[in-house]
C-alpha positions in Angstrom: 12.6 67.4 81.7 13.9 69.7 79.0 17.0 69.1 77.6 20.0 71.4 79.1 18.3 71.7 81.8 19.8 70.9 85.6 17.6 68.3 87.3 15.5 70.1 90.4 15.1 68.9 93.8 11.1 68.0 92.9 12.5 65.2 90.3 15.3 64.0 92.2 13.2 63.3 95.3 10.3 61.7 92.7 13.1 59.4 91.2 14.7 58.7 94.8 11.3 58.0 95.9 10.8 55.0 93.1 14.4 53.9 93.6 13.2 53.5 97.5 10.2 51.7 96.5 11.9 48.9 94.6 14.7 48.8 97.3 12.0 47.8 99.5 10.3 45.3 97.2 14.1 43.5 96.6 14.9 44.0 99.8 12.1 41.8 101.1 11.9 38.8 98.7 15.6 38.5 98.6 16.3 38.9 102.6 18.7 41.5 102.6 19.3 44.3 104.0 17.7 47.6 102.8 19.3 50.6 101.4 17.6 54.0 102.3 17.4 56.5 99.4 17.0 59.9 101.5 15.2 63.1 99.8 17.2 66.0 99.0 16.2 68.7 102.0 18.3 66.0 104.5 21.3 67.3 104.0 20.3 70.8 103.9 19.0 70.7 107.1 22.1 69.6 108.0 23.5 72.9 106.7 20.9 75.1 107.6 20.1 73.5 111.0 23.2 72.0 112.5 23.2 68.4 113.1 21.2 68.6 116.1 17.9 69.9 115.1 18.6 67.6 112.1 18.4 64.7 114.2 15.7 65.1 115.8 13.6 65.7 112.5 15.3 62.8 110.9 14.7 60.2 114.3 11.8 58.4 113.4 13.2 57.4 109.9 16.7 56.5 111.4 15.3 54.2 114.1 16.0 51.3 112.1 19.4 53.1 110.0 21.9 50.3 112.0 19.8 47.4 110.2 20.6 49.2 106.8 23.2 48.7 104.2 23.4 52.2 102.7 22.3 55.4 102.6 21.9 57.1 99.5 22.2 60.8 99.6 21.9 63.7 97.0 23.4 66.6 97.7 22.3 69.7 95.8 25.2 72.5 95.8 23.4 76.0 95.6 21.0 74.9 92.6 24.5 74.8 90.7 26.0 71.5 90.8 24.6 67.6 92.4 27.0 65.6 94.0 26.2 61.8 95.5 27.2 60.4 99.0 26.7 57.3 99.9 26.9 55.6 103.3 28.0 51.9 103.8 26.8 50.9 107.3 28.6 47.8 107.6 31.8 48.9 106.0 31.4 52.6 108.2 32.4 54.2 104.9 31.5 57.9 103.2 32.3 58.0 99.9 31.2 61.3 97.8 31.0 60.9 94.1 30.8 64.1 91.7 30.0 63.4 88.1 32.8 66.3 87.6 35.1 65.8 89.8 35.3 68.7 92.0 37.9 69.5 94.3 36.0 71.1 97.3 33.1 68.6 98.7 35.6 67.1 102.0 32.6 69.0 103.9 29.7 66.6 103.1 31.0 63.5 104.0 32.4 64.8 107.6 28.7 66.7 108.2 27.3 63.5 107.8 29.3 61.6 109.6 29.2 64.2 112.7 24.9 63.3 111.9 25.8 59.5 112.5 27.7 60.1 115.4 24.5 61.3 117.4 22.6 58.2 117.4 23.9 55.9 119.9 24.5 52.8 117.4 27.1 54.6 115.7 29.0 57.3 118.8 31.9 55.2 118.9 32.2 54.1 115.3 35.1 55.3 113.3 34.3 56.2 110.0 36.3 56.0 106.9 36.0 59.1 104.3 36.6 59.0 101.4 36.2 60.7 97.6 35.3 58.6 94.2 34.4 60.5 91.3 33.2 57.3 89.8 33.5 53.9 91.1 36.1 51.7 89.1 36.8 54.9 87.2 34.8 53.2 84.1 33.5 56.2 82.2 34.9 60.1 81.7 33.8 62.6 83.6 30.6 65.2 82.8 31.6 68.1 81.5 28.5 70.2 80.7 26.5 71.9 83.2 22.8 70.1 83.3 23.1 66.6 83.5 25.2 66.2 87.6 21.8 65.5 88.5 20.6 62.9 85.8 24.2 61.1 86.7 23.6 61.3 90.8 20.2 59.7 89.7 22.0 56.7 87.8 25.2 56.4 90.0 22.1 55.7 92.9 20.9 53.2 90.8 23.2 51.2 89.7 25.1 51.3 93.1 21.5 49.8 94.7 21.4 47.3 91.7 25.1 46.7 92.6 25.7 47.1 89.0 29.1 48.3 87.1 28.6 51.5 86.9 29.5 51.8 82.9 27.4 55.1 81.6 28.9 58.2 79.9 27.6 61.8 79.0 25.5 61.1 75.7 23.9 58.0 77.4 22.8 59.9 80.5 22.2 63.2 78.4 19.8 60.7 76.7 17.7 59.7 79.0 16.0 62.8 80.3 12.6 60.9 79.0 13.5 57.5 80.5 13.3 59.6 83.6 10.4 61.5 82.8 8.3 58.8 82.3 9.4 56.3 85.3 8.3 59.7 87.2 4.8 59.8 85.4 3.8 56.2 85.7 5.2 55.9 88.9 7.4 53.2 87.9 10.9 52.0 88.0 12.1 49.2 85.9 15.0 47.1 87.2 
């Protein structure tokens, strides 16, 4: 991961994939519900595909999406900027979150909800939509070009570690090797 560089879809769906591997683990010895981390070509088959043909390629991993608590979705806008949207199943909340707070992302959170709407658990659920640029507001927004992804990759984890989110540029900026290694030893740490 070289430094100024954007994060590609290859280590966002390696990180995602780790992030979904200790979800599970927690998940299971403390009893709760399970988040699902998604990979990054689920929303653009939205886009691409239409929610339709996305369904039916997404079924078998949504068979069970009424039992979860979120969904965990990075969004990558034309290999130019990452945004997060996460789902909250049992509040029926959307919320997108943009590292710099754009102006233009109201179409992500309704494709995805149009998505939920085909499976039969949710066609008469009413969703709220909504836009944080960072929960609780705790840090200042990025500014530089290359590191949406690194802070889409740390707004997921510390939203599944229901953590305060509490990061800022340098740290994230900084921590291009933490990732880098998790992804080579296959390895998240809590």
């Amino acid at each position: 991961m070289q430094r100024r560089k954007m994060v590609n879809d290859d280590v966002m769906n390696a990180y995602m994939k780790l992030l979904q591997s200790r979800e599970e683990s927690i998940s299971s010895v403390e009893g709760r519900k399970m988040s699902i981390c998604l990979p990054t070509t689920f929303y653009s088959n939205i886009e691409n595909f239409g929610v339709s043909d996305a369904r039916r390629k997404y079924r078998r991993r949504f068979e069970s999406i009424a039992e979860a608590d979120k969904l965990v979705i990075p969004i990558n806008i034309d290999n130019v900027h990452w945004v997060l949207v996460i789902v909250s199943i049992p509040e029926k909340r959307i919320t997108i979150i943009d590292s710099m707070r754009g102006e233009d992302e109201e179409v992500f959170p309704s494709k995805i909800r149009d998505f939920l709407n085909l499976f039969d658990c949710f066609s008469r659920h009413s969703w709220t939509l909504e836009k944080a640029h960072v929960p609780d507001h705790s840090h200042q927004p990025n500014t530089n070009q290359w590191d949406c992804g690194l802070f889409v990759l740390f707004y997921s984890d510390f939203i599944l570690q229901k953590k305060k989110i509490g990061f800022n540029e340098a740290w994230v900026s900084a921590s291009r090797n933490y990732v880098a290694s998790c992804i080579l030893k296959n390895l998240i740490l809590a």
